[in-house]
N, C-alpha and C positions, 0 to 999 in steps of 0.2 A: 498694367499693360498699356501700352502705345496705342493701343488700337481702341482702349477706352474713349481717350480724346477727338479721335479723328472720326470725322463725318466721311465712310466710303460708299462708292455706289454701289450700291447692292445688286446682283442681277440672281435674277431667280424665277421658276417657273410655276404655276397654278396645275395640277392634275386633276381627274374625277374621273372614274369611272364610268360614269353615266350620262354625262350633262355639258354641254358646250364651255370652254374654259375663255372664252374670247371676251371681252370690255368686263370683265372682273375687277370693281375699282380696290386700288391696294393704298394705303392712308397710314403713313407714319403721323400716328397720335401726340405725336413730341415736340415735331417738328413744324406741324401741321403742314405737309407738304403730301400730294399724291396725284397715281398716275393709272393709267389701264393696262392691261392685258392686252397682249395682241390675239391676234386669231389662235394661234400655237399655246397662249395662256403667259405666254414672258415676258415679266417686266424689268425695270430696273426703276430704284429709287435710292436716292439718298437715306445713309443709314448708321447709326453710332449704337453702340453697347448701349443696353439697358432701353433704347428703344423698342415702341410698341408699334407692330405693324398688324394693322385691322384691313381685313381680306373682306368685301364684300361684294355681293351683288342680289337680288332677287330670287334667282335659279339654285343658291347655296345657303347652309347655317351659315352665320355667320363665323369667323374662325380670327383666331387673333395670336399674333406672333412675340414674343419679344428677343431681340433680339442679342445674342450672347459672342464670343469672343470667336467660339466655332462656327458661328453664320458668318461674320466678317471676315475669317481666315478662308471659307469656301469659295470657289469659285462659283459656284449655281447652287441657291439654298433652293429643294424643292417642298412644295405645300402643299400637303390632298387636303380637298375639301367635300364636305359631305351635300349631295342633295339635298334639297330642302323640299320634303314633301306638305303640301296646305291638304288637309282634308277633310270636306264638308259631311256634318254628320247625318244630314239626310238633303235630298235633294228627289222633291216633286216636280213628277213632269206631268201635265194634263193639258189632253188634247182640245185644243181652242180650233176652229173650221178649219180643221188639217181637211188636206186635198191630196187627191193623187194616188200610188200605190203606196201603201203604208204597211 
């Protein structure tokens, strides 16, 4: 395919359910080239077949893309990405000269 060869801009957008989709950094691993999210979650990047696009930020797993003939034929590839929850497995609170109504 033609579109193996060619570097296109990719435009496409970040979803989630839960979690603000805004400066999600997006990182073609290939090319080493990358950019952010806007508010709305849409980015564009430069993008070729068999590229790898690695979606992160702090607030998400991490999620990683590669990319195939049908992402580069689309007009807007979209990407959900999952919460990323940290959970502490105990967490002690003890009251040091707490003051006030408690």
């Amino acid at each position: 395919s033609s579109a193996q060869k060619l570097s296109m801009e990719l435009k496409g957008k970040v979803e989630s359910n839960t979690t603000d989709v805004s400066d999600v950094h997006v990182i073609n691993t290939r090319k080493n080239q990358a950019t952010i999210t806007n508010q709305y979650g849409y980015f564009r990047i430069k993008a070729s077949v068999n590229d790898t696009l690695w979606f992160s930020a702090i607030q998400f797993d991490k999620s990683f893309l590669v990319v195939d003939d049908k992402i580069i034929e689309s007009e807007l590839v979209t990407v959900a990405l999952e919460e990323s929850l940290t959970e502490l497995d105990e967490v002690v609170v003890t009251p040091y000269n707490l003051s006030g109504n408690l």
